[in-house]
C-alpha positions as CSV (number, residue, x, y, z in Angstrom):
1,X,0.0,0.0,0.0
2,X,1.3,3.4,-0.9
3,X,1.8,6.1,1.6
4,X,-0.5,8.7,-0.9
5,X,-3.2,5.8,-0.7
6,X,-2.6,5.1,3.1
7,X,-2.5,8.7,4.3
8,X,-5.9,9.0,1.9
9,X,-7.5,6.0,3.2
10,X,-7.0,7.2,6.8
11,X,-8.3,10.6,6.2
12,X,-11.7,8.9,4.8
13,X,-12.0,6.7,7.8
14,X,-11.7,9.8,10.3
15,X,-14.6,11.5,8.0
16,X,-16.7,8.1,8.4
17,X,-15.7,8.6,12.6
18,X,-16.9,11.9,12.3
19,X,-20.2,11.0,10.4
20,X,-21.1,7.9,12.4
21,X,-20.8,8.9,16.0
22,X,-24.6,7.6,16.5
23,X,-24.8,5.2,13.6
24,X,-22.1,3.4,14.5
25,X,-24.3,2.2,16.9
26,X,-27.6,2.0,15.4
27,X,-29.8,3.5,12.9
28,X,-33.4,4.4,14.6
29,X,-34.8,4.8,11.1
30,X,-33.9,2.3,8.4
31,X,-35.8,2.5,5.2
32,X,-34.7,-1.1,4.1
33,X,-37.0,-2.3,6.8
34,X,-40.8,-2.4,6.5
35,X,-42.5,0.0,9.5
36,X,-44.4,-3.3,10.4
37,X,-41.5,-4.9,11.3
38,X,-39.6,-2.0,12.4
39,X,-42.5,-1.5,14.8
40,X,-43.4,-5.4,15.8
41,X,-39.5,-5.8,17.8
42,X,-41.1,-2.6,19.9
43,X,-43.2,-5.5,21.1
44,X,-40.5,-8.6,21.1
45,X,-38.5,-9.1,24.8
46,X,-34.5,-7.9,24.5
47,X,-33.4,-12.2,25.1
48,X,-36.0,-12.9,22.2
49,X,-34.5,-10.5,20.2
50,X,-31.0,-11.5,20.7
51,X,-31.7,-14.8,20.1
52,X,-32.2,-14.2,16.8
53,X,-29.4,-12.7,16.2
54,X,-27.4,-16.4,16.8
55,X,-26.1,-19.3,14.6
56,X,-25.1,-21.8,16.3
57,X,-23.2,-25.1,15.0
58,X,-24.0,-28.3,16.7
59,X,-23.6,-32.0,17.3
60,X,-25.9,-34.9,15.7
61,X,-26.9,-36.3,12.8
62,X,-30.5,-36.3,14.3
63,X,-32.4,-34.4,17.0
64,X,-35.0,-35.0,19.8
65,X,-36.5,-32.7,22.2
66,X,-33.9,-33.1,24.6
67,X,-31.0,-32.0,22.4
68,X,-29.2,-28.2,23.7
69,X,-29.7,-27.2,20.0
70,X,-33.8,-27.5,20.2
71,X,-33.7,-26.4,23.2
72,X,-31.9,-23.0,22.5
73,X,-34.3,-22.9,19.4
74,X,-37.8,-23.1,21.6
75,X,-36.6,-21.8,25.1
76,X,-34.1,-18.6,23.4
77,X,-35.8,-17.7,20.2
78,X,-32.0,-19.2,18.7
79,X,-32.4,-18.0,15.0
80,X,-30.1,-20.0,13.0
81,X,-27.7,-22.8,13.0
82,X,-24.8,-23.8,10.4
83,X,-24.2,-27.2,9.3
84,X,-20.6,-29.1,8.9
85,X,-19.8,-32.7,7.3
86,X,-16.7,-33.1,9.6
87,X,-16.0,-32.3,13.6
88,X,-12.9,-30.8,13.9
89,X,-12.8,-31.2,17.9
90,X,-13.3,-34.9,17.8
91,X,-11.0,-35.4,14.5
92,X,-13.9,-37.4,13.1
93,X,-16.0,-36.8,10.0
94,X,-19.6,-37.2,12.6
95,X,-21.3,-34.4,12.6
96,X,-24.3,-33.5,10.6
97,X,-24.0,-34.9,7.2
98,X,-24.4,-38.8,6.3
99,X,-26.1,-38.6,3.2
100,X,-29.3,-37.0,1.3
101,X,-32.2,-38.1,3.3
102,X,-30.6,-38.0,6.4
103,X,-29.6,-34.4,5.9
104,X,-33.4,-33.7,4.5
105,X,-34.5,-35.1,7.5
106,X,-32.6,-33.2,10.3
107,X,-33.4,-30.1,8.9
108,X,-37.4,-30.7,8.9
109,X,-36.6,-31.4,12.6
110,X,-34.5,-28.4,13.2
111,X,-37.4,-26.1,11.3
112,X,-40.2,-28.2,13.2
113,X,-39.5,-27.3,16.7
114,X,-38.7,-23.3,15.4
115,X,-41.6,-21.3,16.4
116,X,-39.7,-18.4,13.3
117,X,-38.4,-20.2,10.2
118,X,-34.7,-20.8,11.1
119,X,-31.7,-19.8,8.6
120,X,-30.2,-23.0,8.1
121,X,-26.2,-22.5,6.7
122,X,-23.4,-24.3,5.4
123,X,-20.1,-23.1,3.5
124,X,-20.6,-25.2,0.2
125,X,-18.0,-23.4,-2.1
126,X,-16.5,-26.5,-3.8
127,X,-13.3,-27.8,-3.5
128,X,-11.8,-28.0,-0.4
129,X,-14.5,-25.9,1.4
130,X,-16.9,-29.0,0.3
131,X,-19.5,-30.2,3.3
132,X,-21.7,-32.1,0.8
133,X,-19.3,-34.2,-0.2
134,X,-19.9,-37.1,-3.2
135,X,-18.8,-39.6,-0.7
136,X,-22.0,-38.9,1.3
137,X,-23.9,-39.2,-1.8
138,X,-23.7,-35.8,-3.2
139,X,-22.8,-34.2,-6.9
140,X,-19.2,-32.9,-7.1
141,X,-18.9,-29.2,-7.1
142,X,-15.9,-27.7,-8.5
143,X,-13.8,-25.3,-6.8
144,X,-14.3,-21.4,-7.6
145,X,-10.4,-21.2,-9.0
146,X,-11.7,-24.3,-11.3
147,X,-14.3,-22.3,-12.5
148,X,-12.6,-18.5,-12.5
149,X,-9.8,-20.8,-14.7
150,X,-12.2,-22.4,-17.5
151,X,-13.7,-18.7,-17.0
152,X,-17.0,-19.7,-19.3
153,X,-20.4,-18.0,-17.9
154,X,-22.5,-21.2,-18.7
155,X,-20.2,-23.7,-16.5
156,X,-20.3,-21.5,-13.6
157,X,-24.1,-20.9,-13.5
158,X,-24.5,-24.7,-14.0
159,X,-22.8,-25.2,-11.1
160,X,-23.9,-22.9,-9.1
161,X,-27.7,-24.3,-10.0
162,X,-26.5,-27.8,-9.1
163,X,-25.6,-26.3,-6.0
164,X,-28.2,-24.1,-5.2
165,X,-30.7,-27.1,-6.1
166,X,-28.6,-30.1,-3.8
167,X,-29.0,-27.2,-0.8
168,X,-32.6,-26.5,-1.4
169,X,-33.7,-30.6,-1.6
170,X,-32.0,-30.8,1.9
171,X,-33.9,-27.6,3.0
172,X,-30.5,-25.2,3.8
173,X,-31.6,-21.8,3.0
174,X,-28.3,-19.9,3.0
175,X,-24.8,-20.9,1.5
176,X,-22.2,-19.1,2.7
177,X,-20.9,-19.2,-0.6
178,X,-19.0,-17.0,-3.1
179,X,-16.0,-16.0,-1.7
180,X,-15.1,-12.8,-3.5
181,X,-11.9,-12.3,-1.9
182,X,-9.7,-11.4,-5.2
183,X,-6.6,-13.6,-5.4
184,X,-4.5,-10.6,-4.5
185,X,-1.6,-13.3,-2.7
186,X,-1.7,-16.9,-4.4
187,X,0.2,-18.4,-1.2
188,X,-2.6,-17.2,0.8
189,X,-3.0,-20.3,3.0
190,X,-6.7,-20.3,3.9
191,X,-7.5,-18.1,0.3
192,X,-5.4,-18.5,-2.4
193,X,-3.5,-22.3,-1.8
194,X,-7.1,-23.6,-0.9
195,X,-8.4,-22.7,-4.5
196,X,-11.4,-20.4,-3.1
197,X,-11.1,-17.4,-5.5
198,X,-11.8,-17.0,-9.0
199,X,-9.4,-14.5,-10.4
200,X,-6.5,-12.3,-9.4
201,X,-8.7,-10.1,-11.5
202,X,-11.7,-8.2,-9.2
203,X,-13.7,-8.0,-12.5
204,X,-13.6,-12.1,-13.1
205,X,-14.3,-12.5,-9.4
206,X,-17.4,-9.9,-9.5
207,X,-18.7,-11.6,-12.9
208,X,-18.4,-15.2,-11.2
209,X,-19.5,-14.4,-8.3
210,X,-23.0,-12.9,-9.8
211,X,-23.2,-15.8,-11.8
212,X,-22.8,-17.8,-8.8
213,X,-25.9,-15.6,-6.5
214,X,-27.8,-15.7,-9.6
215,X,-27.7,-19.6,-9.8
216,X,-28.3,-19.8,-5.8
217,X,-31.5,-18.0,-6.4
218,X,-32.7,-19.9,-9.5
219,X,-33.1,-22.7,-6.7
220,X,-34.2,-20.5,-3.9
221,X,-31.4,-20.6,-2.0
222,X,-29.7,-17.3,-0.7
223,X,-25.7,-17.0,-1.5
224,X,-23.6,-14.7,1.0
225,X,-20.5,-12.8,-0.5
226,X,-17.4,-13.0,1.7
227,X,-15.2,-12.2,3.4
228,X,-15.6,-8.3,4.1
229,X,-13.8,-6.2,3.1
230,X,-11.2,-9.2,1.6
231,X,-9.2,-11.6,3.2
232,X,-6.9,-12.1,-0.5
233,X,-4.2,-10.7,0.2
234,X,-3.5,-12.0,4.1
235,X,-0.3,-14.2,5.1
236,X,-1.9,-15.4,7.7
237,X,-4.9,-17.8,8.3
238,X,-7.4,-16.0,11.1
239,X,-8.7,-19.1,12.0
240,X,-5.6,-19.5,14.2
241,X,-4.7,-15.9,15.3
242,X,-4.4,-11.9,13.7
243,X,-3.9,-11.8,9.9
244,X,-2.7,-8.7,9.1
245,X,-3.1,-7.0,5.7
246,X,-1.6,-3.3,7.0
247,X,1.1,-3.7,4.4
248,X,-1.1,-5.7,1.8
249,X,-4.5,-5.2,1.1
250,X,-5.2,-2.9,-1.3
251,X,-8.7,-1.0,-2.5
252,X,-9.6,-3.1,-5.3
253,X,-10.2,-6.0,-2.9
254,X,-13.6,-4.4,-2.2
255,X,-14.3,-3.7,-6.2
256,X,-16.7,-6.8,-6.5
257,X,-18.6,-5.6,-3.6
258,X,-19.1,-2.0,-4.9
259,X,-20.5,-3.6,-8.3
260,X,-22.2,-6.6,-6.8
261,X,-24.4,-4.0,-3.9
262,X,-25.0,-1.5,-7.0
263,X,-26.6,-4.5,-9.1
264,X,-28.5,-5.8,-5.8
265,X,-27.0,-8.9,-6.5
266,X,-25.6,-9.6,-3.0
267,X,-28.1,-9.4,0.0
268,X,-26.0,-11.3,2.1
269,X,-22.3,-10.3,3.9
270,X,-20.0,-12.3,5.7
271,X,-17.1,-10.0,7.5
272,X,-13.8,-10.9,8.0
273,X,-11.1,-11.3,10.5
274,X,-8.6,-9.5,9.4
275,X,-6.5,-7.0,10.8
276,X,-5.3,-3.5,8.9
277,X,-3.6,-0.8,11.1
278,X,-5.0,1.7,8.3
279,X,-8.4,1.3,9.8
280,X,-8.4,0.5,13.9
281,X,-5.4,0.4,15.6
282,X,-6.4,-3.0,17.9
283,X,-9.0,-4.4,16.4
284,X,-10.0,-6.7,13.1
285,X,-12.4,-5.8,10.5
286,X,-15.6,-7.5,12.1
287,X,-15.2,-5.3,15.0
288,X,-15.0,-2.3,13.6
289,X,-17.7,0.4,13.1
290,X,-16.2,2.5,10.6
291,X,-15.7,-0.5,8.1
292,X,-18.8,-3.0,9.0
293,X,-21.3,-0.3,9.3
294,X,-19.6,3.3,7.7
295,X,-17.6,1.4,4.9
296,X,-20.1,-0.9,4.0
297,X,-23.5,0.3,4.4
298,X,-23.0,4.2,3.9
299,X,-20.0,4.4,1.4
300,X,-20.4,1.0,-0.5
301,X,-24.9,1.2,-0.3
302,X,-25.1,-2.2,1.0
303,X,-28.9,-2.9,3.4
304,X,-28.8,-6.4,3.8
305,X,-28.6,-8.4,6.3
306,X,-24.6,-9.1,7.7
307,X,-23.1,-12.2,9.6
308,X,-20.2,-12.5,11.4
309,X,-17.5,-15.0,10.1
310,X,-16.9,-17.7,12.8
311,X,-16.2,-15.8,16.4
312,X,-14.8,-18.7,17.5
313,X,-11.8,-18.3,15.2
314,X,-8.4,-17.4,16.5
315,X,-8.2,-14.1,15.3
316,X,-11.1,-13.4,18.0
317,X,-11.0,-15.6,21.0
318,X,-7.3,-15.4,21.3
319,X,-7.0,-11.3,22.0
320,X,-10.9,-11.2,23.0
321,X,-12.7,-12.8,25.7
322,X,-16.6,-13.3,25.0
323,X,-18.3,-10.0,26.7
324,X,-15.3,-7.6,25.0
325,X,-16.1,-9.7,21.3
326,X,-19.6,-9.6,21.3
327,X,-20.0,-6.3,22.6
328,X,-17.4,-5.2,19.9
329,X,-19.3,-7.0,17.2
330,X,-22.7,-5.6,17.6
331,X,-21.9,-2.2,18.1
332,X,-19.6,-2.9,15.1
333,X,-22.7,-3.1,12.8
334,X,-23.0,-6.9,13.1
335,X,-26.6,-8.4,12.6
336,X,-25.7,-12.1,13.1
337,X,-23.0,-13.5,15.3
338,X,-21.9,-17.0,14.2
339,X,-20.4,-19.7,16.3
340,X,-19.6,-23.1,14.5
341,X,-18.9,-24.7,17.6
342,X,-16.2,-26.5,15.8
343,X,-13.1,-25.2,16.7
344,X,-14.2,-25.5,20.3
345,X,-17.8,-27.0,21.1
346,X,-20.1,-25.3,23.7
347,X,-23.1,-26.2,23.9
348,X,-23.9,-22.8,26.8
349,X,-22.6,-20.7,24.0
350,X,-25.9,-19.1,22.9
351,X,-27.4,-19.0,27.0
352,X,-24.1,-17.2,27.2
353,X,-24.2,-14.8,24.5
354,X,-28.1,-13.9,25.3
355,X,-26.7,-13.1,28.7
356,X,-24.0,-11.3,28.1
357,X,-25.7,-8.9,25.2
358,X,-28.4,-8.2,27.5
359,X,-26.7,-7.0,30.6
360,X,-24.4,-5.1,28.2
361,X,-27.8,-3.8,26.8
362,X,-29.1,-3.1,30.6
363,X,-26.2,-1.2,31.6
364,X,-26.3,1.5,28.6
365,X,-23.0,-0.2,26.9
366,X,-25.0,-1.0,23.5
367,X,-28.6,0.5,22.8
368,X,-31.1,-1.4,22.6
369,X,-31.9,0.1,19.0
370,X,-29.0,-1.2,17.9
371,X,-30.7,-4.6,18.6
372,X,-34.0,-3.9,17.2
373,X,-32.2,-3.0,14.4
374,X,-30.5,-5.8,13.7
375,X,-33.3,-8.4,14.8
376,X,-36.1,-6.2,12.5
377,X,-33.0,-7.1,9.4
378,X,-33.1,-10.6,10.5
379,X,-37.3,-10.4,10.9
380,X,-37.7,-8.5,7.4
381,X,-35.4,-11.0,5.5
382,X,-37.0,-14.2,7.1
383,X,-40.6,-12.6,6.4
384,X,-40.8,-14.4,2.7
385,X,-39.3,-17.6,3.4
């Protein structure tokens, strides 16, 4: 990064500080969400509220009405869970995902016992991020670096309907899928050596990954764009600490978003851990007003809805303990907080989390419109599904 474009940079975030004193915290008017809804959270308890704003990852390949998971969904309004093939504390692939029916089947559980349709999630790029794997019984899906290198409109949007239609028949609702990081750094280790961008080029990347959301939708299915505002050009993998793109990341990683919001293509965001000097001095990207709320609602025009990436990850839980994070996160502009609950499992973690957003809540730290904001984001997106 050049010193012009750092010194630049800087001076636009101190405009955003300036501008977003009270937004940064929360928007009392939002004209992306109907007054209905906007009005009905007046009416919804704070620990209902915040329940929504959870996904939570969990253990089983079925449920019964003693599982934590259904419990969280009837007794704390829990709003969304995220689906894996393989549990990483356990080194085992047991976790969710035998094969078609079986999926099909826990997820008419999960949505049975939800009094509010849950968002049901799972990172199906292709490739090596790949939960629905052929040896389970599902179609192959090429990785996006596959498809960014044959770089032919028709063979993406196939795949992404394949995809889109394999998630649908097992009732997921949301793929956390394209990444549109741009292939800024090729030895990347959890980007660019794991094959999960298209291009080096941000215009390949945006035409791929609108091919991609476009395909999703054909089949009903919503894709989210991530990871906010680019992970490309990082050294480091935030899963397992602070990757720090101070020196590296550049503008253009955000071009895809810019073209993508303008379009309406994307509706959904996933932010990213990363860490750039150039914008807070401590903190990474999800925790940061000026980029998760000034950057990218005010300057880049997005209004959907945005999710955390895992705070379970390294780049989180090893500076921040849970109140700090999650306190952090919201205020940041985050509308759902994620926790696989596969890097560590805790079955407390949304009891916890509803606990410690609403004493943060009760003692002034975070207004409470700042949590009817998020939840009447969450309550105007689930409102057609």
């Amino acid at each position: 990064m050049t010193a012009v474009y750092r010194a630049s940079f800087t001076a636009l975030i101190f405009l955003f500080l300036g501008m977003m004193n009270v937004q940064a915290c929360a928007r009392q008017a939002d004209p992306e969400i109907p007054i209905s809804v906007a009005e009905a959270a007046e009416d919804v308890s704070l620990e209902a509220m915040i329940g929504q704003m959870m996904m939570v990852g969990f253990r089983g390949f079925e449920i019964s009405e003693t599982h934590w998971v259904v419990q969280d969904i009837r007794d704390r309004n829990l709003g969304g869970v995220i689906l894996f093939d393989y549990d990483v504390p356990n080194r085992r692939a047991e976790r969710n995902v035998q094969s078609p029916e079986q999926l099909a089947r826990l997820v008419r559980q999960l949505q049975q016992f939800a009094e509010t349709s849950l968002l049901v999630a799972i990172d199906q790029e292709g490739g090596r991020v790949n939960r629905l794997k052929p040896r389970f019984g599902f179609p192959d899906t090429p990785s996006h670096e596959h498809l960014g290198r044959v770089n032919h409109p028709d063979s993406t949007l196939r795949v992404a309907r394949q995809t889109g239609r394999m998630l649908a028949e097992a009732g997921i609702n949301i793929n956390f899928s394209p990444v549109v990081d741009v292939n800024v750094n090729p030895q990347n280790p959890v980007i660019g050596q794991l094959g999960r961008s298209f291009s080096a080029d941000p215009a390949k990347v945006t035409e791929h990954a609108r091919l991609t959301l476009e395909g999703f939708r054909e089949e009903g299915v919503w894709g989210t764009v991530k990871h906010f505002p680019g992970h490309g050009s990082a050294w480091n993998d935030s899963h397992y600490g602070m990757a720090d793109v101070t020196e590296t990341w550049t503008e253009t990683e955000f071009e895809p978003y810019r073209a993508l919001f303008a379009d309406g293509s994307a509706q959904l965001v996933m932010s990213a851990h990363i860490f750039n000097a150039n914008w807070h001095p401590e903190h990474p990207a999800t925790l940061v007003p000026e980029i998760m709320t000034g950057l990218l609602r005010d300057e880049l025009g997005f209004t959907g809805l945005l999710f955390s990436d895992d705070m379970q990850m390294g780049a989180i839980t090893d500076f921040y303990g849970l109140e700090q994070a999650l306190e952090l996160a919201v205020l940041a502009g985050i509308d759902v907080l994620v926790f696989a609950n596969n890097s560590v499992y805790e079955p407390e973690i949304t009891r916890k989390a509803i606990r410690t957003l609403s004493a943060a809540v009760e003692e002034g730290r975070i207004p409470r419109a700042r949590i009817e904001q998020a939840y009447s984001r969450i309550m105007a997106f689930k409102s057609p599904m």
